[in-house]
N, C-alpha and C positions, 0 to 999 in steps of 0.2 A: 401476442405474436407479432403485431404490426410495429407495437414498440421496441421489441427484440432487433426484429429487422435493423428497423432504422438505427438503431444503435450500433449495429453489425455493420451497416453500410458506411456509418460515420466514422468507426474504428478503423475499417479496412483503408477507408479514404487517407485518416490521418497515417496508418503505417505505411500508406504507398509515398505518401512526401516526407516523410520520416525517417524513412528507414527504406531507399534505395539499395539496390546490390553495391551498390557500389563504398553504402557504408560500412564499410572494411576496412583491414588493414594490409599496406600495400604489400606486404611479405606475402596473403594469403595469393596472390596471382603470381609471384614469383616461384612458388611452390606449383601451382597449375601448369604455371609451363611448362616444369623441370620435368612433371610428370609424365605432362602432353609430349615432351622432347622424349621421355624414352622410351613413351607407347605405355603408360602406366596407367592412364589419366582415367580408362574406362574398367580398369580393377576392381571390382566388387571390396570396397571397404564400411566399417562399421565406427562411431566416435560414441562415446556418452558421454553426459553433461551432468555435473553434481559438483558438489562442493564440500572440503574437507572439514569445516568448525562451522558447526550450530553459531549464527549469530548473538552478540551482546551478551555474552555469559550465559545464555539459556540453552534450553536443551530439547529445541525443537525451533524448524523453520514453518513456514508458508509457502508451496511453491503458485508462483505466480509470470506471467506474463506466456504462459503456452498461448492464449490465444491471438496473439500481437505476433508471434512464432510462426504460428500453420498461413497465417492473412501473409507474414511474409513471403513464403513458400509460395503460395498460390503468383505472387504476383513476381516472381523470380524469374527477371530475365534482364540482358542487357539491349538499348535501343542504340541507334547506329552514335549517338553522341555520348554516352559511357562506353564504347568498344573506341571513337576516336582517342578522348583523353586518356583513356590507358598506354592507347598508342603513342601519346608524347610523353608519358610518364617511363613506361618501360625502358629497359634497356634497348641501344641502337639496334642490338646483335639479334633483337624479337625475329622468329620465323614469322612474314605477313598474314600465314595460312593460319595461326593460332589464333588473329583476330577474326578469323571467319569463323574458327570454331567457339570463340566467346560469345559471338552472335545467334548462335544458334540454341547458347544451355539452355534449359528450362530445370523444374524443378519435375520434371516428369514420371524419373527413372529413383527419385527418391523415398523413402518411406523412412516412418516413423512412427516409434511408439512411446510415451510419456504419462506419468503419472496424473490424477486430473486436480485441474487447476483448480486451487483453493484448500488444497489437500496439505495435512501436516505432515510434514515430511524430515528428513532427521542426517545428517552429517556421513559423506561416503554412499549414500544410496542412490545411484543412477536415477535420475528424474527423467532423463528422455535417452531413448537411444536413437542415431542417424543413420541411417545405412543407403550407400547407395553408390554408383562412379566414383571413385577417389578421388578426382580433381574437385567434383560438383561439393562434396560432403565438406570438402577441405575450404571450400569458398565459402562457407556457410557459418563458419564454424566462429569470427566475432559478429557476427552479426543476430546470431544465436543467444550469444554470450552475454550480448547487449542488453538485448531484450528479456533477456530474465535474470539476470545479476538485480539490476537497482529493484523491480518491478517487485522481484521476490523482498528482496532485505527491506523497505520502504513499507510492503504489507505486512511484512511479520513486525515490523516497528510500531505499526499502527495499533496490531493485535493483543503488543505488550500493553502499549498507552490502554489499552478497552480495559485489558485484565486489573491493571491499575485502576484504572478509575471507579470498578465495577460495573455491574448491567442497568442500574438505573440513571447515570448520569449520561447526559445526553456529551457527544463530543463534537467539534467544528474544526476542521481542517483548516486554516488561512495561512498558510506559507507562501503562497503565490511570490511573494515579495522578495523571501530567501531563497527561494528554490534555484536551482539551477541549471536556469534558463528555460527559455519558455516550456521546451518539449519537458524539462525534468519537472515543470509545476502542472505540467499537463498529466504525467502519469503518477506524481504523488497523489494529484487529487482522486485518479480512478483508483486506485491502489489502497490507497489508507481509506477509504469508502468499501473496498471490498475485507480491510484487515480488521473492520470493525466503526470506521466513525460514521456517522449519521449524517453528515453535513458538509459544504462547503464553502468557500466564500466566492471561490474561484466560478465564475459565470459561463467559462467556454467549454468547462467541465460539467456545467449541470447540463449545458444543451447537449453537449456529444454522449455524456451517458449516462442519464438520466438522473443526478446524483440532485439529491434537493440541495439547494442554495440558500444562505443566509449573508446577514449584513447590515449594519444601518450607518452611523456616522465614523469618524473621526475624530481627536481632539484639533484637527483645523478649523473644521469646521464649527464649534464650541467658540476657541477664539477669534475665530473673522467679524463676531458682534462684539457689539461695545457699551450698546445702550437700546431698551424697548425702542427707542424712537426708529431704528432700523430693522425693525420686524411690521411684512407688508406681507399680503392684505392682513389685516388684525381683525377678522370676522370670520369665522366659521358654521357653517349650515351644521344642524343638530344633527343625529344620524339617521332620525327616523324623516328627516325632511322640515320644511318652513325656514322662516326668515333668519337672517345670516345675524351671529351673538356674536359681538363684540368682544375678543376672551382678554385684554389684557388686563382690564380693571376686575374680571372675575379673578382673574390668575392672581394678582397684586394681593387683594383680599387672604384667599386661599392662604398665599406665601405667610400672612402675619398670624393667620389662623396656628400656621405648621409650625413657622417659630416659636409660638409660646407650648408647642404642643410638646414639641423636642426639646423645649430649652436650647433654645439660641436665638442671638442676636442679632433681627434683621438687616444691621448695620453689613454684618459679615459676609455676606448673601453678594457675590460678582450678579451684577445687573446684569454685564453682554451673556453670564451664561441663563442668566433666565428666558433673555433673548432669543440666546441659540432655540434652546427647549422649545420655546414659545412656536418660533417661525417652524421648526420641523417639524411639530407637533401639527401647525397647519397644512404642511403639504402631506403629511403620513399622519394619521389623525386617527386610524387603526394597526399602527406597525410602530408606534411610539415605543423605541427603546433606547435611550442616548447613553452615551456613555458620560460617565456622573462624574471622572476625577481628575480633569482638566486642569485643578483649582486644588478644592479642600472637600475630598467627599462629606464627612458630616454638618460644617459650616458654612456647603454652598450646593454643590450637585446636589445630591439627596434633597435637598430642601425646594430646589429648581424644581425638580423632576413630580415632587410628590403635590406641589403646588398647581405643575401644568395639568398633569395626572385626574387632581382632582376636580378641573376644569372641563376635560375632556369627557368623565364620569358622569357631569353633571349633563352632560349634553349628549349620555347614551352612547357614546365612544369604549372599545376594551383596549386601555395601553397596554404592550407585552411586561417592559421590566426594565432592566437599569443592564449598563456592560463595567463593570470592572475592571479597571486596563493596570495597576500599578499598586506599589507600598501591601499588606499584610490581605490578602484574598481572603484569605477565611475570617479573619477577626473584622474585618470589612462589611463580608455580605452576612454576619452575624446582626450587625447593626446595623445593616442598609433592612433584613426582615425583619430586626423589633417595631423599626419604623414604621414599614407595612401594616404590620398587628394593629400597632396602634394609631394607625389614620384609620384602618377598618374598623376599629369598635369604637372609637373618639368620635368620627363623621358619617357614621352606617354606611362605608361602602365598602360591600364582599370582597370586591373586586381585587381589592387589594392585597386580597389571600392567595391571589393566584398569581399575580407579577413574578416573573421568574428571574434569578441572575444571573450574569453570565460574567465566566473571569477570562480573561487572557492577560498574561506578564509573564511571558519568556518562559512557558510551562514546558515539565520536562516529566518525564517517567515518575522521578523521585516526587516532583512536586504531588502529582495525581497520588501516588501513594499516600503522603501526607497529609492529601485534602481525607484521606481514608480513616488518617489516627486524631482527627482533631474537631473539636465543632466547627462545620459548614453548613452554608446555607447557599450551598452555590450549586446550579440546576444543569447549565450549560457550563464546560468549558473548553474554548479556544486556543487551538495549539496550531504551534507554524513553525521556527526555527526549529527545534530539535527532533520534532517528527521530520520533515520532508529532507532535510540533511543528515539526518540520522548520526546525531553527532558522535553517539557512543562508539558507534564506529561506522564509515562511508563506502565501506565495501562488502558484500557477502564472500565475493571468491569464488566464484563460478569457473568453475575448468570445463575445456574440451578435451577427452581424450581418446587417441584412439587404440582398440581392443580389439578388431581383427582386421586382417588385409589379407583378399586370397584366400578368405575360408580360415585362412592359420590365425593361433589368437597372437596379439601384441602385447606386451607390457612394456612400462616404463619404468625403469629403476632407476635411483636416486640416493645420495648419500645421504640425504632427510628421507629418513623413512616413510616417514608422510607424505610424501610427495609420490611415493611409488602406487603403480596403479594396478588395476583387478583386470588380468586379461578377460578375453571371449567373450562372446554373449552372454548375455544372461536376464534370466526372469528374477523378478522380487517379490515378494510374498510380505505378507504382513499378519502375522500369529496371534490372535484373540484371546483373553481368556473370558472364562463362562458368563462374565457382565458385559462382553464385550468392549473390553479396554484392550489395546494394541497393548504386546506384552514384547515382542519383538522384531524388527523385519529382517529377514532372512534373503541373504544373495547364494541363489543358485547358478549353475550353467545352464544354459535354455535348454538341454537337451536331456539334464535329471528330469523325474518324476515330481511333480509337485507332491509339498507338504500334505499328508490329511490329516483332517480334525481327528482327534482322538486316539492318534499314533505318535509314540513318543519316535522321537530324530536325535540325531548329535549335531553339534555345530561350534563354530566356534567367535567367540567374539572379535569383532573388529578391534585394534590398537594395544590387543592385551597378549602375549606366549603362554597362552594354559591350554590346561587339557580339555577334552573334548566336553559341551555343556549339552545338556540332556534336557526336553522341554518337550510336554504333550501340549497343543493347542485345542482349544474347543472351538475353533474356525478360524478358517485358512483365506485371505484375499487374494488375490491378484495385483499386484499396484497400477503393471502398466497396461495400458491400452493401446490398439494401435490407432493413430488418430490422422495420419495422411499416409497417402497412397496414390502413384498415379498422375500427380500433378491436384490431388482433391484431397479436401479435406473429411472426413471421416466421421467427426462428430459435431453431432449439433454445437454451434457456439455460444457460449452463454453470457449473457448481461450481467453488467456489473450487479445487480441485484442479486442477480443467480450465483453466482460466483462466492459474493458474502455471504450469502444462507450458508455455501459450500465449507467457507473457510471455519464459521462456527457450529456447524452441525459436527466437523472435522475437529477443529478443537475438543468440545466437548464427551470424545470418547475417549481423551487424553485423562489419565489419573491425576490428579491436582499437585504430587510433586513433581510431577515433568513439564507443568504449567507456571512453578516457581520463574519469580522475577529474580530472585535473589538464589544462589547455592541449590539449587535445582537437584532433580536425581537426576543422573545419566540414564536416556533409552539406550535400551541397547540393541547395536546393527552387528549383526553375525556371518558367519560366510558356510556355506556347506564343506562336507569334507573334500569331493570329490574339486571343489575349487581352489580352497586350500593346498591341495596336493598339487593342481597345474601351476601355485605361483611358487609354490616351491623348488618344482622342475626346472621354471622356466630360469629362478633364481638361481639354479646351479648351473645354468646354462644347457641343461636337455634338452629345449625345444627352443626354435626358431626365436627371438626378442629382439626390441630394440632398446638400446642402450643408450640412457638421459641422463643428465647431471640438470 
């Protein structure tokens, strides 16, 4: 619980510097006023938040970043120096009195209800609803957007890379370096940590929430030696204790031992990378893992590595393993673990059975797949560019829209049909079958009957004109929750830990062709009839709308 907190407390911290009211877009105050100008501002209206295409070809999302959402809400207000700078930005013609009433919002008068985070969720299905003063709901609405657009597409990114890789490979986060910009390498790392990877490299990410951290060198460091003669101090204490062993002349030994063992030529062997190995090996002397391919993995790293290795062994030490940074991964760390084998039954030490490898080189969805169809010997792999940019694609698409003003519902209509939106309120459901696999989520009006188990409904599917689909559920969810109220948050918040159990406890009731990385089956999202029938109305113009392009 205490680490919960502090996690909580460090999250809120960062979304209060992060994610100001004022990170918005300026049109959203120029709408506030027009409101505030004709008495509109405190109209009871309603927005939802969803998105029209399932990310990257697939056929199911992740939602993510609700809790970065409610922390903003809680801390939603403007201080007299965000009501000044508005005041010079605005137009001349500002009534003074509006900045009195920017001073005053809160998020008081707001509530909300949203599906929970970590949850699979699916293209067109309301994730949150906003309801509250029309001015307030309307100021809210990119800062909203913000916050769950990358947070979502960046954890279901992550979720793909898991599915690819399988459940036994361990995965590492290190984008920090691509990402974009600090905040965006700050919520890659919480995000793809909650979308499924185990690890990060990223340090400001393990402290603020709680994500275990890895890491060892670079190949700079590898090249900054040049020769044993610049590796200090050259003694190391054994690990059980006593007098400090001299390792370079063990190590030296070792290397000719290894060369004839592998067949190679100790001529071939870069001295400074023995070096490197050497000195790092004495400041980390139980976290020995370098990376091998600075050079020529089999005629120099590897033979570095396995030479200090055996030094370190000798003196009671456990080294982790080797990194893989570049040229054929798998055909690589196939040969980097014959070598192991055979230092471990050549020079009797176990130890060497358990050395792990790790690959990073510009890894990508496809790649992880292909570590899947080919022999590997690789335990860790490190990913950065194409997880935290998500290069398959950099946008989920997240809309605001809004669905009632005044009690009456709204739509938007559009000459892209897709673009046209689901008036009124409304509840969503999520339909079971008897193993418990979601078989379809259903949008009603909040004011139908919910679904029950074991009664068949008609309904009708989202993006398709047919007739009406018939479907008995053997249990019936709820999706949304109401989760602020009041000015207060509603539900416990949960740690990044918490969150990832969420995301694959979630996953895993998904059927494995809706989990497809490739050609996926379509879930299907449905709409009730009596909803259907309001956008039809509204479509012919019966009832109250507004009119979009």
């Amino acid at each position: 619980m205490a680490t919960v907190l502090k996690e909580t407390c460090a999250v809120e911290r960062s979304v209060r510097e992060r994610a100001p009211p004022l990170l918005t877009d300026l049109y959203q105050f120029t709408m506030a006023y027009a409101y505030w100008r004709a008495g509109r501002h405190e109209q009871p209206a309603v927005f939802e938040l969803f998105f029209r295409d399932n990310p990257f070809g697939g056929a199911f999302s992740l939602f993510a970043g609700l809790g970065d959402c409610l922390l903003f809400l809680r801390n939603f207000r403007f201080n007299n120096e965000d009501v000044e700078y508005l005041r010079s930005v605005l137009p001349a013609g500002t009534d003074p009195d509006f900045f009195t009433y920017l001073k005053g919002l809160d998020s008081s008068a707001v509530s909300i209800s949203a599906v929970a985070e970590g949850s699979v969720v699916f293209a067109r299905v309301p994730l949150m609803e906003v309801s509250g003063p029309l001015a307030v709901v309307q100021l809210l609405e990119t800062s909203l957007l913000c916050l769950v657009n990358y947070a979502s597409l960046v954890c279901t990114n992550a979720a793909r890379f898991r599915l690819a890789a399988g459940p036994k490979c361990r995965l590492l986060e290190m984008g920090l370096r691509r990402a974009q910009g600090p905040d965006g390498g700050l919520t890659a790392s919480r995000y793809t940590h909650i979308g499924g990877f185990d690890l990060t490299s990223n340090t400001l990410a393990g402290r603020l929430f709680g994500i275990p951290v890895a890491g060892t060198m670079a190949h700079s460091y590898v090249t900054s030696f040049s020769s044993l003669e610049e590796v200090w101090p050259q003694a190391l204490v054994p690990c059980g204790g006593g007098d400090p062993i001299d390792l370079v002349c063990p190590v030296k030994v070792w290397l000719g031992r290894v060369c004839h063992l592998l067949g190679v030529k100790p001529c071939q062997v870069r001295e400074g990378e023995l070096a490197a190995f050497l000195s790092y090996a004495m400041a980390y002397p139980r976290n020995f893992l370098p990376v091998i391919d600075s050079y020529s993995v089999s005629s120099s790293g590897l033979l570095c590595f396995c030479a200090v290795a055996l030094a370190l062994c000798e003196l009671k030490y456990q080294p982790l393993g080797v990194r893989l940074d570049s040229g054929d991964l798998c055909r690589q760390s196939v040969e980097v673990r014959h070598a192991f084998k055979e230092c471990s039954k050549h020079f009797s030490v176990p130890a060497f059975e358990t050395f792990i490898i790790v690959g990073t080189n510009s890894v990508s969805e496809q790649s992880l797949v292909e570590l899947g169809t080919r022999e590997s010997e690789i335990d860790v792999v490190g990913v950065g560019t194409h997880l935290v940019t998500c290069t398959s694609q950099p946008s989920l698409g997240c809309v605001y829209k809004l669905v009632e003003v005044r009690g009456r519902p709204s739509m938007k209509l559009s000459e892209e049909l897709e673009k046209s939106t689901l008036p009124g309120r409304k509840a969503v459901y999520r339909l079971l079958d008897t193993e418990g696999h979601p078989q379809m989520d259903l949008i009603c009006l909040l004011e139908e009957p919910a679904p029950k188990a074991g009664v068949a409904l008609n309904c009708y599917p989202l993006g398709v004109d047919k007739a009406a689909l018939s479907i008995t559920p053997a249990k019936v969810t709820n999706l949304r929750c109401d989760v602020f109220s009041r000015g207060e948050v509603m539900i416990p918040l949960c740690s990044a830990s918490e969150s990832r159990r969420c995301v694959q406890n979630s996953l895993n009731t998904l059927y494995p062709q809706h989990k497809r990385l490739q050609e996926p089956q379509p879930y299907a999202v449905a709409v009730s009839g009596r909803l259907r029938s309001l956008v039809s109305d509204m479509r012919r113009g019966n009832s109250n709308f507004l009119v979009s392009n």
